[in-house]
N, C-alpha and C positions, 0 to 999 in steps of 0.2 A: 402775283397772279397776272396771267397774259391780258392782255383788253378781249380777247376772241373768248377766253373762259368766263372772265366776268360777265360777257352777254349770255353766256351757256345758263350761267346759275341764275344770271335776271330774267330767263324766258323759263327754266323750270320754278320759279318762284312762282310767275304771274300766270303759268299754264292754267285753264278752268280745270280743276279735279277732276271733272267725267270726262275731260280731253287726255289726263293721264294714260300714259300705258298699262301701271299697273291694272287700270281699270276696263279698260279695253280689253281686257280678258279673265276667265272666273278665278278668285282663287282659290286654294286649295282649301275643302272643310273638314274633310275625315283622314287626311296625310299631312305628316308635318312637313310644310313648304319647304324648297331645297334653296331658295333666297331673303333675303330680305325685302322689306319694301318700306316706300316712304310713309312713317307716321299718321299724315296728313289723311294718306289715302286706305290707307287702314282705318282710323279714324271713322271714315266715312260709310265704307263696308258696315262695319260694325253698329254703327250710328242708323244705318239706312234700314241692315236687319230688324232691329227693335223695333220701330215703326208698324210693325207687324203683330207686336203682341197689344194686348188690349188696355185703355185707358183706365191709370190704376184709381181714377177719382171716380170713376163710373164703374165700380167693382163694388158692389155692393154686397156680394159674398164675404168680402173680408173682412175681418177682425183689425187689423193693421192698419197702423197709421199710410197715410197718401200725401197728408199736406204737412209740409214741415217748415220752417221759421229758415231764413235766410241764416241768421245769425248761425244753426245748427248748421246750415253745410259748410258754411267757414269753419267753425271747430273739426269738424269731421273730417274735413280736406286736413285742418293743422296735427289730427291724433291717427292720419293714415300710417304711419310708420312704427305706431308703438302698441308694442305688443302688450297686452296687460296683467298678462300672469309674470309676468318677468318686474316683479316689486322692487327688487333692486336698481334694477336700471330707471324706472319711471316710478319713482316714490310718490309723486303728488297724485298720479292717475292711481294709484293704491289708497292713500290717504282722502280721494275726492268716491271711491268704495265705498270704504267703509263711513262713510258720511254717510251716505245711500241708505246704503245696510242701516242705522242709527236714527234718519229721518223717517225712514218708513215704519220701523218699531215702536215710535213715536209715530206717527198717524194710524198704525193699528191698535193704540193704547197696550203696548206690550207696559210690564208692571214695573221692568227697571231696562227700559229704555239704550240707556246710553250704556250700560254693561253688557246687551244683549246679542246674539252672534246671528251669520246670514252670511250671502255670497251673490254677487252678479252672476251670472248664466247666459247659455246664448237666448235664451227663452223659455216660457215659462215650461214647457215640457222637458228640458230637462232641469225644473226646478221643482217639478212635481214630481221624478226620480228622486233628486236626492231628500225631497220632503220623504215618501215613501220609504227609500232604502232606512235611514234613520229610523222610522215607525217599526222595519222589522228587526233592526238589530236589538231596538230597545223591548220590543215581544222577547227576542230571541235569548236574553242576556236574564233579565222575571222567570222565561219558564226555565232557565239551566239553573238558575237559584233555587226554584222548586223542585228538582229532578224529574222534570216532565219532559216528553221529545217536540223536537222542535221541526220534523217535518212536513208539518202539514198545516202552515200560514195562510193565512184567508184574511181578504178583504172587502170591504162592502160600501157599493156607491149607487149609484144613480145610474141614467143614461149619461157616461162620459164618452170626452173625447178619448182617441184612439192614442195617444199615448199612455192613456193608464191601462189598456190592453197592452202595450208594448212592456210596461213597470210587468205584469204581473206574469208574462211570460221569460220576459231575461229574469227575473228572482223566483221564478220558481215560487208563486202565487196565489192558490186559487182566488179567483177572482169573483165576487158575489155581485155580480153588478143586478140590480132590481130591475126588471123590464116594466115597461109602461103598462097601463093596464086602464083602459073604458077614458074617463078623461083626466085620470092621475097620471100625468106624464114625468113628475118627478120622484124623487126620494122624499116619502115620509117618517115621519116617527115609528110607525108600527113596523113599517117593512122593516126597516133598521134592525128593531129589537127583535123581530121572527128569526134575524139571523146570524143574532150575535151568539160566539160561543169563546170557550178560552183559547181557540187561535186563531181569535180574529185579532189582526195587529194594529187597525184601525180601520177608521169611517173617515169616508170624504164627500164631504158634501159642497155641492159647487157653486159658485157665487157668480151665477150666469150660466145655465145650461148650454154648450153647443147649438145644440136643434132646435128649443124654445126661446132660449135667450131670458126665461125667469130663473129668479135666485132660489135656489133649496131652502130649507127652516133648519138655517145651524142653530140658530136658538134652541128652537122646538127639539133637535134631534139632541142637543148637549146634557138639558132635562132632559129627555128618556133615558138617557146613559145615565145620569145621577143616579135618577130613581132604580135601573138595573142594578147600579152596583151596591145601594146599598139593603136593594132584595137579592142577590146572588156573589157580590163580593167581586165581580167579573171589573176591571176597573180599564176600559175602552178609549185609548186618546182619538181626538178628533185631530185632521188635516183638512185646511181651508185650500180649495181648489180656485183663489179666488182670480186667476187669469185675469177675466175681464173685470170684474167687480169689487178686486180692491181697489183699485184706483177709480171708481166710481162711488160707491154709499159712500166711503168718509167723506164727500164734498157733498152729496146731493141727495143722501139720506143717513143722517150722521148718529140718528137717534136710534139706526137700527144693529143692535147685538149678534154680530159675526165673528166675531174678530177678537185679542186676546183679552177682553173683556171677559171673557167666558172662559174660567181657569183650564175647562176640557179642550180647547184651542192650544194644540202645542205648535203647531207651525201651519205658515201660511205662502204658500208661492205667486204670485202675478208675474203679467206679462208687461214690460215696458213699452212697448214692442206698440202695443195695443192702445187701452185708452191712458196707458204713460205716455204719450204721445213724442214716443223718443222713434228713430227712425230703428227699420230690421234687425235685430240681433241682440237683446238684452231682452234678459228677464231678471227675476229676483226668489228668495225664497230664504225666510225669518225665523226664528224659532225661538218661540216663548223665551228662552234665558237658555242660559250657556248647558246646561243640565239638561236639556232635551238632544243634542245632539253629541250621540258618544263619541268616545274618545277615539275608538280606535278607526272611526271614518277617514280621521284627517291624519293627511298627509306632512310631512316634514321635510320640506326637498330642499336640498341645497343648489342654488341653479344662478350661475351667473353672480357669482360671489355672496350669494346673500340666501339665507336658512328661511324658510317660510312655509307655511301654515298654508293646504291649498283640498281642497273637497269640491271637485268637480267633476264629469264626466268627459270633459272637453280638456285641454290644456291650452298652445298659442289661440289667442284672438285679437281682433283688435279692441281700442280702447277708447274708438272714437263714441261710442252707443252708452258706454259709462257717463262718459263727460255732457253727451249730449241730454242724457236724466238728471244730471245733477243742474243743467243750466233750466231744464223744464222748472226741477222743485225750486230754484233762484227766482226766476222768471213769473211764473205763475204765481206762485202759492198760494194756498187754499182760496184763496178769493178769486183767480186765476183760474184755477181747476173748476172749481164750482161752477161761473160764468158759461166756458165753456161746453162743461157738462150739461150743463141743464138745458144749454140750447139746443144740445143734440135730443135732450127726453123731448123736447117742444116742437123739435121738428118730428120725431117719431111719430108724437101722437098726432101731432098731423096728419100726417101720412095717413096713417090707419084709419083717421075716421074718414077721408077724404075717397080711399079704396074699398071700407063698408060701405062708399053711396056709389055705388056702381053698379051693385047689384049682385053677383053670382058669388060674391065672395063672404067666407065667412072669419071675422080677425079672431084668432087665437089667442094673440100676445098682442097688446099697442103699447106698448114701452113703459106701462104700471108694473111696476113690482118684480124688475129685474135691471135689464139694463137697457140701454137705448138701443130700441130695437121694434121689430114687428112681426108677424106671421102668419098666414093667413092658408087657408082651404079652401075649395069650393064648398057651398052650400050641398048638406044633402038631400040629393034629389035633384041638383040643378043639374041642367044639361044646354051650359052657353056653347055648345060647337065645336070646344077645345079644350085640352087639357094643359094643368097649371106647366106641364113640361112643352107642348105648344106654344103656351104664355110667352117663357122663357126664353126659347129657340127664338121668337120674333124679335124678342126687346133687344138681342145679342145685335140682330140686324140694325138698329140704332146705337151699340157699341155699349147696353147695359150690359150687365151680368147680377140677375135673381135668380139668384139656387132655383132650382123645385128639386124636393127628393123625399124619398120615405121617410119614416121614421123608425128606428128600430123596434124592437121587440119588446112587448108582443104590440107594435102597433105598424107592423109596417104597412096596414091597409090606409093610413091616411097619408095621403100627399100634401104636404106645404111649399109657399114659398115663402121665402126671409128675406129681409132687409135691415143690414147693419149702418144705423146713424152714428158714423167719425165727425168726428172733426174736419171741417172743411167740407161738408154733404150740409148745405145750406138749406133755406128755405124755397128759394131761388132752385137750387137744383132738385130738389125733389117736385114742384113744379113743373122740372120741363120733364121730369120719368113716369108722372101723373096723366101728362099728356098723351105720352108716346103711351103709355097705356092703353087709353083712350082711343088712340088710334090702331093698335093693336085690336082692340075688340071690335072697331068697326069693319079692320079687313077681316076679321075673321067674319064677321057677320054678311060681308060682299062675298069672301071665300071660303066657304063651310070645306071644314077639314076634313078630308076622306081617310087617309092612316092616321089617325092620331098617334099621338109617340107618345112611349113607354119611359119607364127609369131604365128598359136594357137597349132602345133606340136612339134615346134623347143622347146627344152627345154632348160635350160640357164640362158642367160643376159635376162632380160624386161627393158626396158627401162620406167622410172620415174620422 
């Protein structure tokens, strides 16, 4: 190379990136560019856009992990290339599965454990599918042995999240979801039984409500189903919707019976994602023993020289969010989960009493008897100036994010906001959202709110 090029490449090396050409003008966002450009400055476009979306540790809408372990983005960077349905080619990332699979049927005291079958998922919604699809083949498989018709399957829950509306309309489902009613905001025992009949294909009762964030009574609703079946013969399996909750009670309330402890518990879904504290894209979903999920689900694919065993709705993914649960249940284990768990119930209830001495507000949920978590309404009758979607709108201006939204039916006259305690949402920073509260009330109280905004005004969180 000339001496005159080598200075060419040494002055576009040490050019400042905004002094770049490519940046000196916009690129393209909705056409695919007719050049290429330097990495670097790319890079930075892309880099500089994000800045833009909101801080995911000060998102206290979500369920999802924010703070993750140095050591997991290493793994993560090292399992970007391998695909994890592809068993043949990466046997250990199959083998470090069904570990998964095996560990977790063990912490839900399934009865024989290590013979017991499951699957990674991108998350727990679609492990709540294939927990469901299973529930109706095995209705569907009982009533053609009886000769009875099989079109008209029913299923009966709570206030869920909006993937088990999604399960009950791709299968063709009626769905019996129980609306809230005066201050019963979840599924009880009665309701259950008011609506069980022989094509209901199950009950799913959730271990951490979306909207309240308390746990359903799988116990309580398991006895009803006993005592049904053996007043009417109706014999009803149960589905543990345990998203956020399995990976809570077995560490930090372990004494309480959800899970396959209760022979009515044929399978149970969570979310990794969540308080597995594994980064985006893994879920799980268990099943009592190999005999809860039929045969004709699973798949036999031959793919990439090697025959294999596959029941998902997804096929490629990657296989870094496997590796990065099984380094959690390494890392952690139960003494690990617990610690951290229980600091997020200690920072919850914090919270909540700290937000009942403020005055207008009234706590629904303070993190007893669900999951870590809080919820709160205005008082009735109170009238501080603004409304909880007001609230919300202001704290956004400080870079929080606290839902406020309705509730569904039949309650969606009350408004709440929520706040989900992760891991990584300290003492320390509930703290400084305490404050900005604080401060929030007193502008409003300098500047009394003339439109107050609505759940169809407020713009934001929707709740889903």
């Amino acid at each position: 190379m000339a001496l005159h090029e080598k200075n060419t490449v040494r002055a576009n090396l040490l050019d400042d990136v905004f002094a770049s050409t490519d940046l000196s003008v916009r690129m393209p966002k909705y056409k695919f560019p007719k050049t290429e450009h330097h990495p670097r400055h790319v890079y930075q476009v892309v880099h500089d856009e994000l800045m833009l979306d909101g801080n995911s540790r000060q998102n206290l809408a979500t369920f999802c992990s924010t703070w993750i372990e140095p050591e997991v983005h290493h793994l993560m960077d090292e399992c970007i290339d391998k695909n994890m349905i592809d068993k043949d080619e990466y046997p250990q990332t199959a083998e470090i599965e069904a570990r998964c699979v095996h560990m977790l049927a063990d912490l839900w005291n399934s009865p024989d454990a290590a013979n017991t079958i499951g699957c990674s998922t991108t998350g727990s919604s679609e492990a709540c599918m294939l927990g469901g699809m299973a529930m109706k083949w095995r209705w569907r498989e009982k009533m053609r042995a009886q000769g009875k018709p099989t079109d008209k399957p029913n299923m009966i829950c709570g206030p869920v999240q909006i993937c088990w509306h999604k399960f009950a309309r791709y299968w063709d489902i009626e769905l019996r979801e129980v609306p809230m009613e005066g201050d019963r905001l979840i599924l009880t025992p009665e309701e259950v039984i008011n609506r069980c009949d022989e094509n209901t294909i199950g009950v799913v009762p959730t271990l951490g409500v979306t909207f309240t964030c308390q746990y359903e009574p799988v116990k309580d609703i398991a006895d009803a189903l006993d005592k049904l079946q053996k007043d009417t013969g109706l014999d009803i399996p149960i589905h543990v919707d345990g998203a956020s909750g399995g990976f809570l009670a077995p560490f930090v309330d372990s004494d309480l019976e959800w899970d396959f402890r209760l022979p009515r518990v044929k399978s149970i879904n969570a979310s990794g994602h969540k308080f597995g504290l594994s980064p985006l894209g893994v879920g799980w979903v268990v099943w009592r023993d190999k005999e809860e999920l039929p045969e004709d689900l699973i798949f036999w694919v031959n793919y990439l020289g090697g025959n294999m065993p596959t029941f998902a709705l997804n096929f490629s993914r990657p296989g870094g969010q496997i590796i990065a649960q099984y380094y959690n249940f390494l890392r952690l284990g139960k003494e690990g989960f617990r610690k951290i768990q229980q600091a997020c119930y200690d920072t919850a209830a914090y919270i909540a009493d700290e937000i009942a001495k403020m005055g207008p507000f009234k706590i629904i949920y303070d993190g007893h008897g669900g999951i870590p978590a809080l919820c709160w309404s205005l008082k009735e009758g109170a009238n501080p100036g603004f409304t909880l979607y007001d609230l919300a709108d202001r704290l956004r201006s400080r870079g929080w994010q606290v839902p406020a939204y309705s509730m569904p039916p039949n309650r969606q006259d009350l408004v709440i906001q929520r706040i989900l305690v992760r891991h990584g949402v300290s003492r320390d920073l509930g703290d400084l959202l305490l404050n900005d509260m604080k401060h929030c009330m007193d502008y409003f109280e300098k500047n009394p709110v003339t439109t107050p905004l609505t759940e169809e005004t407020a713009g934001g969180y929707k709740h889903s």
